[in-house]
KOLROMAR-31999 format. One record per atom (N, C-alpha, C): residue in three letters; residue number from 1; x, y, z. Coordinates in steps of 0.02 Angstrom, whole numbers, plus 50000, padded with zeros to 5 digits. Example, Ala and Ser with C-alpha at 12.3 -4.5 7.8 and 13.67 -1.06 7.14 Angstrom:
("ALA",1,(50660,49716,50390));
("ALA",1,(50615,49775,50390));
("ALA",1,(50660,49835,50390));
("SER",2,(50642,49888,50354));
("SER",2,(50684,49947,50357));
("SER",2,(50645,50002,50394));
// end
This chain:
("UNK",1,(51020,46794,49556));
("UNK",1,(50954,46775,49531));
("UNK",1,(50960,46760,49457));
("UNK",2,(50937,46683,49431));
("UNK",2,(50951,46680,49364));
("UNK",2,(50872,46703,49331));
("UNK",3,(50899,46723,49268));
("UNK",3,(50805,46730,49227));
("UNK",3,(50800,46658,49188));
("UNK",4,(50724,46661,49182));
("UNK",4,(50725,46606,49150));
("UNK",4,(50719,46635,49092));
("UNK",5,(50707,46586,49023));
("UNK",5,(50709,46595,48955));
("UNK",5,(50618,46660,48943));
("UNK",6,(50575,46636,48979));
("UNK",6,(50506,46685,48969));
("UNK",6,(50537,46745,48988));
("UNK",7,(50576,46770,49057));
("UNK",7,(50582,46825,49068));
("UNK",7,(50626,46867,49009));
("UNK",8,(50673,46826,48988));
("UNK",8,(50726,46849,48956));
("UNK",8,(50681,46874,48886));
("UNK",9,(50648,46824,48883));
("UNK",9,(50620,46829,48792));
("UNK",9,(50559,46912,48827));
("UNK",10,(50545,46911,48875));
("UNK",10,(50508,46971,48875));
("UNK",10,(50528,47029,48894));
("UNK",11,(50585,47030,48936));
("UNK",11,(50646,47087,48927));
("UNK",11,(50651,47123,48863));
("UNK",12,(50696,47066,48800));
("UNK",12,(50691,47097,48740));
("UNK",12,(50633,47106,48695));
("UNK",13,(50584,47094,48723));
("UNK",13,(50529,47135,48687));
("UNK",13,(50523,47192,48688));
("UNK",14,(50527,47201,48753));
("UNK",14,(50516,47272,48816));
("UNK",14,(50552,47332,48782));
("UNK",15,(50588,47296,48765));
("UNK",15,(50672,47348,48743));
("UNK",15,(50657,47358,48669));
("UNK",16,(50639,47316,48635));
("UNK",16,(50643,47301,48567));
("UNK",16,(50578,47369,48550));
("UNK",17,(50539,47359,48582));
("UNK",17,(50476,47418,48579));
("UNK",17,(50497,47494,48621));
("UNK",18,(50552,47489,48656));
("UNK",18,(50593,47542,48656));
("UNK",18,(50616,47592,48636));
("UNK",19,(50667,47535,48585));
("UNK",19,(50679,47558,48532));
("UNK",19,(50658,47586,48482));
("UNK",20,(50607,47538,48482));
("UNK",20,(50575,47571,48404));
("UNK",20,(50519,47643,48421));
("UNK",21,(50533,47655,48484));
("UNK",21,(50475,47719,48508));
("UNK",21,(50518,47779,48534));
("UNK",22,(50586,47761,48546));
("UNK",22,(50625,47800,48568));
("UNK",22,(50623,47856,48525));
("UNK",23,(50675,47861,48463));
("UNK",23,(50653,47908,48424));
("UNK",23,(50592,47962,48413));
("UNK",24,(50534,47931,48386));
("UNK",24,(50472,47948,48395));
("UNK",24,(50477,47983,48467));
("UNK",25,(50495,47984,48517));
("UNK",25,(50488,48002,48587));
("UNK",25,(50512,48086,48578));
("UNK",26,(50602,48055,48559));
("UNK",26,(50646,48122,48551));
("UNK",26,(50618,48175,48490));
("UNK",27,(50602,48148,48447));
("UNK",27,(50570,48199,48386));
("UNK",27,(50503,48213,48436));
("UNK",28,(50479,48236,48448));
("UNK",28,(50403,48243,48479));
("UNK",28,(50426,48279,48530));
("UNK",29,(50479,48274,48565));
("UNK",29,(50503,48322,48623));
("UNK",29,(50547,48383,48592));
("UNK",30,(50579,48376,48530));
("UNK",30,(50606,48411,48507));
("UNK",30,(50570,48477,48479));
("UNK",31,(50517,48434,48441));
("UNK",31,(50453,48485,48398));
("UNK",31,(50410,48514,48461));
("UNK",32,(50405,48497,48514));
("UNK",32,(50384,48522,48566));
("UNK",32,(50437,48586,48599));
("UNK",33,(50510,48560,48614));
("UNK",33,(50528,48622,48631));
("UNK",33,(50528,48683,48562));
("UNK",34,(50547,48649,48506));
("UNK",34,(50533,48704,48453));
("UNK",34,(50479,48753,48465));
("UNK",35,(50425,48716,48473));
("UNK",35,(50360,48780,48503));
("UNK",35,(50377,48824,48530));
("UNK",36,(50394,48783,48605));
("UNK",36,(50401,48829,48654));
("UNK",36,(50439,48885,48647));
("UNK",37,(50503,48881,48606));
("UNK",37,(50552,48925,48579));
("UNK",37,(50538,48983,48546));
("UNK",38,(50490,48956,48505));
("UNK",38,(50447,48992,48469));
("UNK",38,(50415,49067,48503));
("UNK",39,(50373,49026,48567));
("UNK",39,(50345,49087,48604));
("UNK",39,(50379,49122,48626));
("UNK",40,(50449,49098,48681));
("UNK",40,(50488,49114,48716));
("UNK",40,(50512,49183,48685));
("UNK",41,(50533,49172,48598));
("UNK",41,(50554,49255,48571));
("UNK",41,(50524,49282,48559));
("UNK",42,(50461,49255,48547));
("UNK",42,(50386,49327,48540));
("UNK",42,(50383,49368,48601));
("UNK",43,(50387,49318,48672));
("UNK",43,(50374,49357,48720));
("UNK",43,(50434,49409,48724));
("UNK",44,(50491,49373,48722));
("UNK",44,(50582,49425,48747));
("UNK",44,(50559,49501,48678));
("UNK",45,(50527,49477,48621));
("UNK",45,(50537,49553,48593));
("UNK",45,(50489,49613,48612));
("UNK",46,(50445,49573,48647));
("UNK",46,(50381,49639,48703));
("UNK",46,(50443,49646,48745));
("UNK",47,(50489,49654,48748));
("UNK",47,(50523,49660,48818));
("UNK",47,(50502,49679,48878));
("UNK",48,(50440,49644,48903));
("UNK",48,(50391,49663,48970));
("UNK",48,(50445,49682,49042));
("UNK",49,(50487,49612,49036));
("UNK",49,(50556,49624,49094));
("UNK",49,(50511,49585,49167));
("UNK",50,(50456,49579,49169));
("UNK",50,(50399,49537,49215));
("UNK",50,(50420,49455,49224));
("UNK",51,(50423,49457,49294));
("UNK",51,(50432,49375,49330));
("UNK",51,(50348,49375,49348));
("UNK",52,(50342,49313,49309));
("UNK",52,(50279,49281,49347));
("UNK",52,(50253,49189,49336));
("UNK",53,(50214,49183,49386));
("UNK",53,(50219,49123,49389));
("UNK",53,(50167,49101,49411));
("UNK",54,(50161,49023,49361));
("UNK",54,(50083,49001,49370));
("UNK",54,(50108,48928,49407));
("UNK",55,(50068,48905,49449));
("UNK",55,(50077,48820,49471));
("UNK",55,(50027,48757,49429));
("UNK",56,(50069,48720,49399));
("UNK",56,(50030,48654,49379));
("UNK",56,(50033,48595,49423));
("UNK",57,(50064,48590,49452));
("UNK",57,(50079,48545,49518));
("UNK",57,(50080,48547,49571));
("UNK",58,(50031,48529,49627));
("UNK",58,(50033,48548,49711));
("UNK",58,(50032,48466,49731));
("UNK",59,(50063,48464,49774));
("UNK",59,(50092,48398,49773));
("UNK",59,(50063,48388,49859));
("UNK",60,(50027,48346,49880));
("UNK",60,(50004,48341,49949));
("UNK",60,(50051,48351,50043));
("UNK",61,(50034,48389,50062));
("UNK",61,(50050,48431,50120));
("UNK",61,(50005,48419,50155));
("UNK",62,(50009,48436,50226));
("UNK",62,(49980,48425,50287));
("UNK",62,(49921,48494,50272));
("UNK",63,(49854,48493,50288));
("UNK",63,(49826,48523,50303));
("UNK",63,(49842,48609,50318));
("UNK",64,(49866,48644,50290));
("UNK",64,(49932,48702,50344));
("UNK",64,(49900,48747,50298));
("UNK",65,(49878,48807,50299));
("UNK",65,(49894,48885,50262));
("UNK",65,(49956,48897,50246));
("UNK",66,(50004,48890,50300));
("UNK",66,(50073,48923,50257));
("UNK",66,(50114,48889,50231));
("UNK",67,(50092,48810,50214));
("UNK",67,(50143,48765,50213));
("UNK",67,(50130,48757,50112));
("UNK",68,(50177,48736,50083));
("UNK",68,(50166,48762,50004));
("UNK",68,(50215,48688,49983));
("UNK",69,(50202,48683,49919));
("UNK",69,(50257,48609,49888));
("UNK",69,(50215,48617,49822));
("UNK",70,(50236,48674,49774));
("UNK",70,(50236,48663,49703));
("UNK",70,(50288,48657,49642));
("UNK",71,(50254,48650,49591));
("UNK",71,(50296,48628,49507));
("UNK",71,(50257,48699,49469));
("UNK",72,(50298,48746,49447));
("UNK",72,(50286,48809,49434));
("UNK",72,(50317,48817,49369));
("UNK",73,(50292,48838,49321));
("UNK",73,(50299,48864,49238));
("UNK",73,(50302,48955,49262));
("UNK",74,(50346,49003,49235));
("UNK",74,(50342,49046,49237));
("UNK",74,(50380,49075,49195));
("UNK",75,(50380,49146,49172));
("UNK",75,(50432,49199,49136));
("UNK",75,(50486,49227,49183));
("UNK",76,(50553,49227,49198));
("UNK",76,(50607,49258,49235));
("UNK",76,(50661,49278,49208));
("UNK",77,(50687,49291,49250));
("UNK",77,(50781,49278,49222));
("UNK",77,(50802,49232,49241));
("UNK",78,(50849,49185,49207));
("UNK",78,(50875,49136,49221));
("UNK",78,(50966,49145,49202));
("UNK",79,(51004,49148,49216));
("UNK",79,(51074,49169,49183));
("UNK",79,(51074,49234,49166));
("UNK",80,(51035,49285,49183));
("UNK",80,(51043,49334,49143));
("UNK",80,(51012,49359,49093));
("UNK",81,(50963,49308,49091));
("UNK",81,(50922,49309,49009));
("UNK",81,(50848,49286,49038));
("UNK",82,(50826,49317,48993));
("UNK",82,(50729,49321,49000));
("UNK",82,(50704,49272,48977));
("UNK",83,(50653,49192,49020));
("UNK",83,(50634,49161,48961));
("UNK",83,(50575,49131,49016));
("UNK",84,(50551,49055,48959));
("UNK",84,(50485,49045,48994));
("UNK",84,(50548,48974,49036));
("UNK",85,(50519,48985,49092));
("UNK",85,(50565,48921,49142));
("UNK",85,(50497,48890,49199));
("UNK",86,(50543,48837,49223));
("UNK",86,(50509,48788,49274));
("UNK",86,(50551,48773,49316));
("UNK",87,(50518,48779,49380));
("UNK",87,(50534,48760,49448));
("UNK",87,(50502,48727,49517));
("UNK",88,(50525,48692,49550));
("UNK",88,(50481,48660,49596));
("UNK",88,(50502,48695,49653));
("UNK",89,(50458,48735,49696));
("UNK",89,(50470,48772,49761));
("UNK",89,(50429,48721,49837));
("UNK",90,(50437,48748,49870));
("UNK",90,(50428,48706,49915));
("UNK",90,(50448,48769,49964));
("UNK",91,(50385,48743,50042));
("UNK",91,(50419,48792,50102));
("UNK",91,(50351,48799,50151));
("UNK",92,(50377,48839,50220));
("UNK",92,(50335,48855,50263));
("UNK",92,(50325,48933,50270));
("UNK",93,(50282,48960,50281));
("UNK",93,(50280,49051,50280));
("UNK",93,(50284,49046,50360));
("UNK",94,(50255,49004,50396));
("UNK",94,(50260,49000,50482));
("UNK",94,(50317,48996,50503));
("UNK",95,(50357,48930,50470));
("UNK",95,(50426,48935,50527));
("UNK",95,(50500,48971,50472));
("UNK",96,(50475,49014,50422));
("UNK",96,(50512,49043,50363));
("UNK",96,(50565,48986,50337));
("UNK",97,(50544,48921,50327));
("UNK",97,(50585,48884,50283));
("UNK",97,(50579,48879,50229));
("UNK",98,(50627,48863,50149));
("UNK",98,(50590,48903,50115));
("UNK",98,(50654,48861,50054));
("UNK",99,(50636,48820,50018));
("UNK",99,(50658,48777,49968));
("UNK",99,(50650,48777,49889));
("UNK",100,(50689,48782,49842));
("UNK",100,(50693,48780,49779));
("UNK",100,(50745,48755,49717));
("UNK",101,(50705,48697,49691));
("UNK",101,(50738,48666,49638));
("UNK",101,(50744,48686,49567));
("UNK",102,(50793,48696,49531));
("UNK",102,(50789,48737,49467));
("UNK",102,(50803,48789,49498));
("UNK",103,(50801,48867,49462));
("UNK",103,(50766,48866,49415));
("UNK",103,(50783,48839,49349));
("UNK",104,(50749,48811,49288));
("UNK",104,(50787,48789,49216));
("UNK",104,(50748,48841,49181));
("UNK",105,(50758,48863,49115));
("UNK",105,(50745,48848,49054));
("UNK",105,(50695,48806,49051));
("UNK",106,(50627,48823,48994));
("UNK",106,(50583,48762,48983));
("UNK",106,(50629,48705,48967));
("UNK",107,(50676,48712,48891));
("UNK",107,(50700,48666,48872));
("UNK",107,(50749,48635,48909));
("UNK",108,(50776,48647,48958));
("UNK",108,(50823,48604,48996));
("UNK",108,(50800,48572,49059));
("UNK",109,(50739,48588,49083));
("UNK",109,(50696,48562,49127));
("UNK",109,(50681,48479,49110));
("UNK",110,(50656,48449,49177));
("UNK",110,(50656,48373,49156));
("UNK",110,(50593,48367,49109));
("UNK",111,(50593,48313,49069));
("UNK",111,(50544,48323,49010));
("UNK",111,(50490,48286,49073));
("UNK",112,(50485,48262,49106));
("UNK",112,(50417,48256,49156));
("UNK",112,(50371,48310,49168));
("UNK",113,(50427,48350,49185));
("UNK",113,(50395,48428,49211));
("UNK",113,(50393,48459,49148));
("UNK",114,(50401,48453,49106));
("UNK",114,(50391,48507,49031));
("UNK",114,(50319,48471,49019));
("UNK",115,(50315,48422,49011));
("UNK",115,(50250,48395,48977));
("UNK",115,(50181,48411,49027));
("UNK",116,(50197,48410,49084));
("UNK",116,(50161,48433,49140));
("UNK",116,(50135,48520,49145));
("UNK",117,(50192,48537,49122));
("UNK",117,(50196,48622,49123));
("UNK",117,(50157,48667,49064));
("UNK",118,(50176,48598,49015));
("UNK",118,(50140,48653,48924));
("UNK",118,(50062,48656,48921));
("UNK",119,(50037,48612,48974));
("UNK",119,(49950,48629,48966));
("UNK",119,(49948,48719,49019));
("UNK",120,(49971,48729,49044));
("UNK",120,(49970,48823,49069));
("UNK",120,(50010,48863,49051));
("UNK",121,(50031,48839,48987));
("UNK",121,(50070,48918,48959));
("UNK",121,(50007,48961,48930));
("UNK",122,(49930,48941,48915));
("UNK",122,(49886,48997,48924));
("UNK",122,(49889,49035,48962));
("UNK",123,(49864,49005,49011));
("UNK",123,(49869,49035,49099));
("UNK",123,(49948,49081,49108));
("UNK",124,(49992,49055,49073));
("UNK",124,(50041,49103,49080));
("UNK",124,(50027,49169,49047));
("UNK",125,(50022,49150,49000));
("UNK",125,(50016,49222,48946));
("UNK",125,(49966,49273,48992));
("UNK",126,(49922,49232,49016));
("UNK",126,(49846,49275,49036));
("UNK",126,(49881,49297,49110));
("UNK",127,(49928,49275,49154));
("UNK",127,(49940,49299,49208));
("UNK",127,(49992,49352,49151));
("UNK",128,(50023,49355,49123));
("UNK",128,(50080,49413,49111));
("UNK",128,(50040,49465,49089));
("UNK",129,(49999,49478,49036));
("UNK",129,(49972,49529,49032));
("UNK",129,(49923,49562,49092));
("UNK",130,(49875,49516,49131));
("UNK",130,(49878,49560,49198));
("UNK",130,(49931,49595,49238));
("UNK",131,(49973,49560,49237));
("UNK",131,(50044,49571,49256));
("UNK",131,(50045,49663,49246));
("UNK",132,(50057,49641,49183));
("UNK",132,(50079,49700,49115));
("UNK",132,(50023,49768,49154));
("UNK",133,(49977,49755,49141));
("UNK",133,(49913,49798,49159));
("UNK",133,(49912,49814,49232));
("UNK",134,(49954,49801,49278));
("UNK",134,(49954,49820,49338));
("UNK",134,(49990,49866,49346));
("UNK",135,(50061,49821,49342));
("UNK",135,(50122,49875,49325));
("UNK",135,(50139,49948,49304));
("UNK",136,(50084,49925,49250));
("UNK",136,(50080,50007,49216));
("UNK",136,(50054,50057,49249));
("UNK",137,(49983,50016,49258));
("UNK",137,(49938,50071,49328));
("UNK",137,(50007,50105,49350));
("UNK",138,(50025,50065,49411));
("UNK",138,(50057,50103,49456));
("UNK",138,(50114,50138,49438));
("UNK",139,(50165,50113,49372));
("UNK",139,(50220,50166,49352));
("UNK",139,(50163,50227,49329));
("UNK",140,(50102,50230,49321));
("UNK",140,(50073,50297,49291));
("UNK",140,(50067,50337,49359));
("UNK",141,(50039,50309,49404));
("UNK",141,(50020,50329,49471));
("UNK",141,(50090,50353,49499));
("UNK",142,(50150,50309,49493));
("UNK",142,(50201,50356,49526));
("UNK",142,(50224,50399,49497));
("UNK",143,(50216,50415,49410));
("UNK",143,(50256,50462,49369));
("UNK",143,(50201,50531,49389));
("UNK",144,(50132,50519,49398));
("UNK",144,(50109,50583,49430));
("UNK",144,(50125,50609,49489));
("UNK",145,(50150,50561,49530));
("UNK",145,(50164,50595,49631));
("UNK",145,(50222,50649,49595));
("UNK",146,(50275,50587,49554));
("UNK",146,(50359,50628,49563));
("UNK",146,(50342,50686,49509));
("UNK",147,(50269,50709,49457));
("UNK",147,(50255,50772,49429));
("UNK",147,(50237,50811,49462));
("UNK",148,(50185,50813,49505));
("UNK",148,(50167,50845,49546));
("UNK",148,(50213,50862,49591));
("UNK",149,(50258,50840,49636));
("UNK",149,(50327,50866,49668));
("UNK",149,(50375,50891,49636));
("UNK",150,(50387,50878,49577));
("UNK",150,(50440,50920,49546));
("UNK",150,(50388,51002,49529));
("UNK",151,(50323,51004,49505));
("UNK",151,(50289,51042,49483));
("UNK",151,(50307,51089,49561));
("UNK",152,(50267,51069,49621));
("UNK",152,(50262,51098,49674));
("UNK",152,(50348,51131,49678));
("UNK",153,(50397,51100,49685));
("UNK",153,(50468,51112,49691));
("UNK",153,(50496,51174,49665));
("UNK",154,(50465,51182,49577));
("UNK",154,(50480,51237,49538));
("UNK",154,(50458,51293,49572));
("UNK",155,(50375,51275,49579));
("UNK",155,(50378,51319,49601));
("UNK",155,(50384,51379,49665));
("UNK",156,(50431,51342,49705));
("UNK",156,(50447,51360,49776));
("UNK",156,(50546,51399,49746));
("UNK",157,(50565,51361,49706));
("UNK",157,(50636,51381,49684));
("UNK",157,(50625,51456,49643));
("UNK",158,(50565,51445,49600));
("UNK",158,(50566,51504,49557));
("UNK",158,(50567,51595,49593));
("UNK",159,(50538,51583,49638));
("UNK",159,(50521,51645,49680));
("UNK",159,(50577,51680,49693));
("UNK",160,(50643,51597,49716));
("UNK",160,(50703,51614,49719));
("UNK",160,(50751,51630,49680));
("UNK",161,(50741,51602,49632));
("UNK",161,(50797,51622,49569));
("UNK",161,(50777,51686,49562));
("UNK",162,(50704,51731,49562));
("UNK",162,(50689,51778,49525));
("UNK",162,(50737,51843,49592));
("UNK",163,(50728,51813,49658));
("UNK",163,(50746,51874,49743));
("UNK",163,(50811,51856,49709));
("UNK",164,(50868,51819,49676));
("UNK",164,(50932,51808,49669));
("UNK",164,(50943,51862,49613));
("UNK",165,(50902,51856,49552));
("UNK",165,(50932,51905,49495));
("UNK",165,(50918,51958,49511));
("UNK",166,(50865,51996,49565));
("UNK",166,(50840,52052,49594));
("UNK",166,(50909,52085,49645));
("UNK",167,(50942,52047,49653));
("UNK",167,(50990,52046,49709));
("UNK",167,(51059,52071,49675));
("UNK",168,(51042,52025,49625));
("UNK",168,(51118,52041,49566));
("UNK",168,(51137,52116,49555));
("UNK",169,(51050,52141,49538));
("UNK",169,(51034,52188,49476));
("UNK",169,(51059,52234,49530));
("UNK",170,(51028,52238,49579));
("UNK",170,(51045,52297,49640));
("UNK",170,(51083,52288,49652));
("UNK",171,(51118,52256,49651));
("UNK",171,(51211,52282,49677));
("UNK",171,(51270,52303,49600));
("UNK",172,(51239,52268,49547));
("UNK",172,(51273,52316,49506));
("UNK",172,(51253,52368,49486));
("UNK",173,(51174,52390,49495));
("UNK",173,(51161,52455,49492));
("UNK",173,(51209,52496,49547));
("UNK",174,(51207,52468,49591));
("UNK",174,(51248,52520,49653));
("UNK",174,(51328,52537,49631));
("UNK",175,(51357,52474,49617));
("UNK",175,(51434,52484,49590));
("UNK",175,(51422,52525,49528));
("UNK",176,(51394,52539,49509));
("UNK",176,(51383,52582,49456));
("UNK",176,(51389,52627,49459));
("UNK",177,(51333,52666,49521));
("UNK",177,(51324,52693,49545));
("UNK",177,(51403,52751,49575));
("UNK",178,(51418,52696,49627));
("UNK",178,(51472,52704,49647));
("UNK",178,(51520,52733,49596));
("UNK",179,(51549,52693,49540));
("UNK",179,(51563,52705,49500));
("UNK",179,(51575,52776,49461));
("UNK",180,(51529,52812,49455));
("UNK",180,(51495,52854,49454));
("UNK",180,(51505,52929,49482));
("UNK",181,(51491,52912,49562));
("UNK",181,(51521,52936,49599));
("UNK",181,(51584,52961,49590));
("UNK",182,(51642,52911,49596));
("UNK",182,(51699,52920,49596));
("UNK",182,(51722,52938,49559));
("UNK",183,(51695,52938,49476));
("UNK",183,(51742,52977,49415));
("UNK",183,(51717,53040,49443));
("UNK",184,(51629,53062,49467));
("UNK",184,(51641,53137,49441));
("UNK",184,(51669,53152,49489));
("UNK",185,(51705,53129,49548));
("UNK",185,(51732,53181,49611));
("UNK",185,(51808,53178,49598));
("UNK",186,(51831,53139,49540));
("UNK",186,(51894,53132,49523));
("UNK",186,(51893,53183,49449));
("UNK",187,(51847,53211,49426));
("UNK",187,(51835,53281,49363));
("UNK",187,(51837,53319,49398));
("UNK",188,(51774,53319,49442));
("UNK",188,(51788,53398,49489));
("UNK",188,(51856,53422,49520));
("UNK",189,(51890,53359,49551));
("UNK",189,(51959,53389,49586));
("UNK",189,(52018,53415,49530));
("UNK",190,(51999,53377,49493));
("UNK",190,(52038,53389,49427));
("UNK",190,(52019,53461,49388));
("UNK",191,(51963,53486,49386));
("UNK",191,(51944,53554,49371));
("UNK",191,(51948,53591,49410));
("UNK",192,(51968,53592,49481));
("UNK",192,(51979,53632,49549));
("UNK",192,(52047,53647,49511));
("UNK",193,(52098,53571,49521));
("UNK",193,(52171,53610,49514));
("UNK",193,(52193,53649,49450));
("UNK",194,(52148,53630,49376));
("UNK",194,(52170,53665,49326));
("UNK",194,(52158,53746,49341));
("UNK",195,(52075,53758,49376));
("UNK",195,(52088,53836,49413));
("UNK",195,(52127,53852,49448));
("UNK",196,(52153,53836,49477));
("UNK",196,(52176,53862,49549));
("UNK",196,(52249,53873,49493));
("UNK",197,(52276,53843,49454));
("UNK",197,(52334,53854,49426));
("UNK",197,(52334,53923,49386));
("UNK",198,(52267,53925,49353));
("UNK",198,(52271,53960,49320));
("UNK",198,(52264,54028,49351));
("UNK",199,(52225,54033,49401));
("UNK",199,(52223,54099,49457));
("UNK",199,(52302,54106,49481));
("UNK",200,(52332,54069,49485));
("UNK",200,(52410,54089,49522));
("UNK",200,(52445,54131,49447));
("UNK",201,(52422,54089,49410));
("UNK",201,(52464,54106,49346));
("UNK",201,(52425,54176,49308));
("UNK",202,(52396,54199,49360));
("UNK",202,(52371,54256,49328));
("UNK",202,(52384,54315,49361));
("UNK",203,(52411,54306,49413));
("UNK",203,(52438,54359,49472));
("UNK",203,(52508,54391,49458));
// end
């Protein structure tokens, strides 16, 4: 297919305004992930340690309850490391199929989905601290069950430690005892034979 000279001359327009917007494009995505970066270490020094996740994208599906196809901004681990990331999930809860692209990093995510994603990092923040506020509830709720069972525990052991040192005490009272015993019946025999010597030795 040849172009003619109009197409050609409007090609390099096309391009020519490209160019000159390209830049402008990359600085603007750059100062954008800068933000995001920004938040990303405010959030890592609360060290919350909380996955959660908001959807900006539901992308059209059949009519279905269990059937799902979103573009998701959330806080996770990604490598090992805690940050704000994006992912597109996809899946059925009926026939358990169950699909996922990413996860990235905001900043390494496609800049389609970043620009899509930065209008609910409110919504993020506001789902993490519910988050935050749940969590806690219940680590408070379980740190009372495992008080109350250790509490109850003591005191079922204590009764015992106390019948154990009771146990101790009476048997070294007895060897004592014993003890006891046996020196004075080992004086007395010993004061039998110093008499009895001395009665021979007196005859």
């Amino acid at each position: 297919m040849s172009l003619t000279d109009s197409k050609i001359a409007k090609i390099q327009a096309h391009f020519q305004t490209l160019s000159s917007v390209a830049p402008t494009l990359n600085s603007a995505s750059d100062e954008l992930n800068r933000c995001v970066a920004s938040l990303d270490e405010s959030l890592k020094k609360l060290n919350a340690g909380l996955t959660v996740w908001v959807s900006f994208r539901s992308r059209g599906v059949k009519e279905d309850e269990y059937e799902y196809d979103e573009d998701q901004i959330g806080y996770t681990k990604v490598a090992g490391k805690w940050g704000i990331a994006i992912r597109h999930v996809w899946g059925n809860y009926a026939t358990e199929q169950f699909g996922e692209e990413g996860t990235w990093f905001f900043n390494d995510a496609p800049r389609e989905l970043r620009l899509l994603a930065v209008d609910q990092l409110p919504e993020l923040i506001e789902a993490l601290g519910e988050e935050a506020s749940k969590i806690t509830k219940k680590v408070q709720e379980k740190t009372k069950q495992v008080r109350e069972l250790a509490t109850a525990i003591k005191q079922i052991t204590k009764p015992l430690q106390q019948n154990s040192f009771n146990e101790r005490a009476i048997a070294a009272a007895k060897n004592h005892l014993k003890l006891d015993a046996e020196t004075s019946a080992t004086t007395l025999k010993t004061i039998g034979d110093m008499l009895a010597k001395a009665k021979e030795g007196s005859k």
